[in-house]
Each structure stands twice: as structure tokens, then as C-alpha cells.
C-alpha positions as a Markdown table, in Angstrom:
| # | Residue | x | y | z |
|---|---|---|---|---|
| 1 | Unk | 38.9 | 124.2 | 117.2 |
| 2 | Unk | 40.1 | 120.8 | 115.9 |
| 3 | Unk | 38.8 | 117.9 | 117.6 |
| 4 | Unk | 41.2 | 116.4 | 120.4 |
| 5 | Unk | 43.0 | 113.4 | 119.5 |
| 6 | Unk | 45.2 | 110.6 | 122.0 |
| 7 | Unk | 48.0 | 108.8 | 121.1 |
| 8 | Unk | 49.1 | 105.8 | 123.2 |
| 9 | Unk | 52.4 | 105.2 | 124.8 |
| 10 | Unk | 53.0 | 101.5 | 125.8 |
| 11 | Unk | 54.4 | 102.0 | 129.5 |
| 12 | Unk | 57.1 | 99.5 | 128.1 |
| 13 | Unk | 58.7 | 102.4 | 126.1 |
| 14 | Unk | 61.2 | 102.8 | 129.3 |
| 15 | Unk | 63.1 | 99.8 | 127.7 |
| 16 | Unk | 63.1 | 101.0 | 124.3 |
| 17 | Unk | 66.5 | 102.1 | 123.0 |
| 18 | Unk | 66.1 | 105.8 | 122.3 |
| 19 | Unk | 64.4 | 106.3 | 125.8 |
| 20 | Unk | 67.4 | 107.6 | 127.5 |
| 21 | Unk | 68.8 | 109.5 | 124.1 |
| 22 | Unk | 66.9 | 112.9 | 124.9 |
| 23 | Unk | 66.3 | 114.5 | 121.5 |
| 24 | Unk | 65.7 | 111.2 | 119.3 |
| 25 | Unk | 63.3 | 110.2 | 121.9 |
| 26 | Unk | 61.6 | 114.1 | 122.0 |
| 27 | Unk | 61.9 | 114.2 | 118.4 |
| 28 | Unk | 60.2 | 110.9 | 117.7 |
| 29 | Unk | 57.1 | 111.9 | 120.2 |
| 30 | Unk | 57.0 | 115.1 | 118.1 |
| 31 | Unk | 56.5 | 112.8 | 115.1 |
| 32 | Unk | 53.9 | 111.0 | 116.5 |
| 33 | Unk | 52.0 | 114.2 | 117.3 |
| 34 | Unk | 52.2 | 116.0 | 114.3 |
| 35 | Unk | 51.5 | 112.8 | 112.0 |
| 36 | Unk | 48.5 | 113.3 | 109.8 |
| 37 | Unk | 45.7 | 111.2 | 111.1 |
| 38 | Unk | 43.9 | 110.8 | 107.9 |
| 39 | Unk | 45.5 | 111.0 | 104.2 |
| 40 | Unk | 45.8 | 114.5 | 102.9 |
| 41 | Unk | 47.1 | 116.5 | 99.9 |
| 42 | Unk | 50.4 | 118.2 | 100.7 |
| 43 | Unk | 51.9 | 119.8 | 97.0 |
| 44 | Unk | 50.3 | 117.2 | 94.9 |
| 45 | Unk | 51.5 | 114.4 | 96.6 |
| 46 | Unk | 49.4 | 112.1 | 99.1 |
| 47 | Unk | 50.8 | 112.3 | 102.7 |
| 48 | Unk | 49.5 | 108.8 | 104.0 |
| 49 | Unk | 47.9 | 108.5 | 107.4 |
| 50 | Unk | 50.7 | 108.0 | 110.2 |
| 51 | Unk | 53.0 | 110.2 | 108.0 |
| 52 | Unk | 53.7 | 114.3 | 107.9 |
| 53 | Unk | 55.5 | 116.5 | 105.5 |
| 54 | Unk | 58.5 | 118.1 | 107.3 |
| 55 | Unk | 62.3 | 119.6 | 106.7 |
| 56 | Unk | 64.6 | 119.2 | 109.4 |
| 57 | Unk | 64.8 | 123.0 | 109.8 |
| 58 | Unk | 61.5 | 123.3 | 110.4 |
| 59 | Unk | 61.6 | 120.3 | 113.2 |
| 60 | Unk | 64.7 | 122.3 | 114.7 |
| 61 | Unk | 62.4 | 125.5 | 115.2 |
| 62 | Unk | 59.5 | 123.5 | 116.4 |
| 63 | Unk | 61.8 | 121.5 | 118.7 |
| 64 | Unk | 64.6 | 124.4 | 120.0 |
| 65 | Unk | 67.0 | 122.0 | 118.3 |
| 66 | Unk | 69.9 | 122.6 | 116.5 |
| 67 | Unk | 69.4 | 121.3 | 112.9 |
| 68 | Unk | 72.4 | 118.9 | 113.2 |
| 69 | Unk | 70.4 | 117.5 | 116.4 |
| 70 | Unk | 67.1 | 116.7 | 114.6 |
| 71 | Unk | 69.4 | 114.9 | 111.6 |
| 72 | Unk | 71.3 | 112.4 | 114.1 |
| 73 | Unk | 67.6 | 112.1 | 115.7 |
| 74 | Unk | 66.4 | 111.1 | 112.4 |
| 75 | Unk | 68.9 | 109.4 | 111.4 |
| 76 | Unk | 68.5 | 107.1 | 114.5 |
| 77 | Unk | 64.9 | 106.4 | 114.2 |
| 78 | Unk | 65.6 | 105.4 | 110.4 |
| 79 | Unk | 68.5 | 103.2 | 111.8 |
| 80 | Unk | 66.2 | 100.8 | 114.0 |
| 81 | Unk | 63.4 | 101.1 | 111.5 |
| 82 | Unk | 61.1 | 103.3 | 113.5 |
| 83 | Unk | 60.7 | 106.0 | 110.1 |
| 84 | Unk | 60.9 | 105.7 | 106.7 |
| 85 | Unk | 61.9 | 109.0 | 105.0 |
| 86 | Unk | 61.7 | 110.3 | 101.4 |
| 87 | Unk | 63.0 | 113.6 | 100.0 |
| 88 | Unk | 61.6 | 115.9 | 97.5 |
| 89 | Unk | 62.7 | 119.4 | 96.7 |
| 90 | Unk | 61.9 | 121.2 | 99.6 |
| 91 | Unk | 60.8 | 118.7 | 102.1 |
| 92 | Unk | 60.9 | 115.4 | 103.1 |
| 93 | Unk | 57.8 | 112.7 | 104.2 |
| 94 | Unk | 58.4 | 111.3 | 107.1 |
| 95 | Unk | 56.4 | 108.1 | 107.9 |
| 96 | Unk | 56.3 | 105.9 | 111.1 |
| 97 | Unk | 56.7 | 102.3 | 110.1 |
| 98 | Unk | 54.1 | 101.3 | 113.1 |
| 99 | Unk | 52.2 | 104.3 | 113.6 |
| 100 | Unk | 48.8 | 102.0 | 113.5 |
């Protein structure tokens, strides 16, 4: 079994923008969960600590999302500058700017 692992939630997330926008804000809290918490190889390419290699179909299934749900949700987050995103062939980094 994997060792457990916390993430903290500043109480003062009430007042962030996405807080009332259900599926950027559930999306987002799914990124912050599933963000690697030390570097690691992913197809020969380095996913940093505090980022995860993902595809939007497979945050849709993980989510019960439509795919067209998660992409607004992304596109959001990338909006305010919450995640960086870069694209490869089949999948796409996701990083969280202040995930430290």
C-alpha cells in the first residue's frame, strides 16, 4: 500500500473564483490529488513534481464528466494561471503553477 499523503486547502479557497463553478473547482482538486509528488519517467519524458500526465478523456472517466466539461474546466484554470498545460501525441502534462 502506498504511503498516505495530505494536501492542504487554505480555508480561504471559499473566495477563490472557481469555488462556486462545480466542475473547474472538482476538477482542479482532482489535479491536486493525482499530481506526482516526486519527479518520474512517464514515455521518456520527465513529469516534474506538482505535475501529472493526463488526456481529457481520461479526466472525464475519472471525474463522470463529459469531455467537453473537463476542457472548459481546463481551460479556466489555464485562464487565471492556476495550470500550465503542454501537449504531446497522446497526452498532455498538466502542471500546477503553485502546487509547492
Amino acid at each position: 500500500m502506498a504511503p498516505t499523503t495530505y494536501i492542504k486547502l487554505d480555508r480561504g479557497i471559499i473566495h477563490w473564483v472557481w469555488y462556486t463553478e462545480p466542475d473547474t473547482f472538482r476538477v482542479f482538486v482532482h489535479l491536486l490529488i493525482s499530481a506526482n509528488i516526486t519527479d518520474h519517467l512517464f514515455s521518456d519524458i520527465t513529469i516534474k513534481r506538482g505535475s501529472l500526465a493526463t488526456s481529457h478523456a481520461s479526466l472525464a472517466d475519472a471525474l463522470g464528466l463529459t469531455i467537453s466539461k473537463v476542457r472548459k474546466a481546463i481551460r479556466n484554470l489555464k485562464e487565471t494561471g492556476e495550470i500550465e498545460t503542454t501537449r504531446y501525441a497522446n497526452f498532455q502534462v498538466i502542471k500546477i503553477v503553485k502546487y509547492d
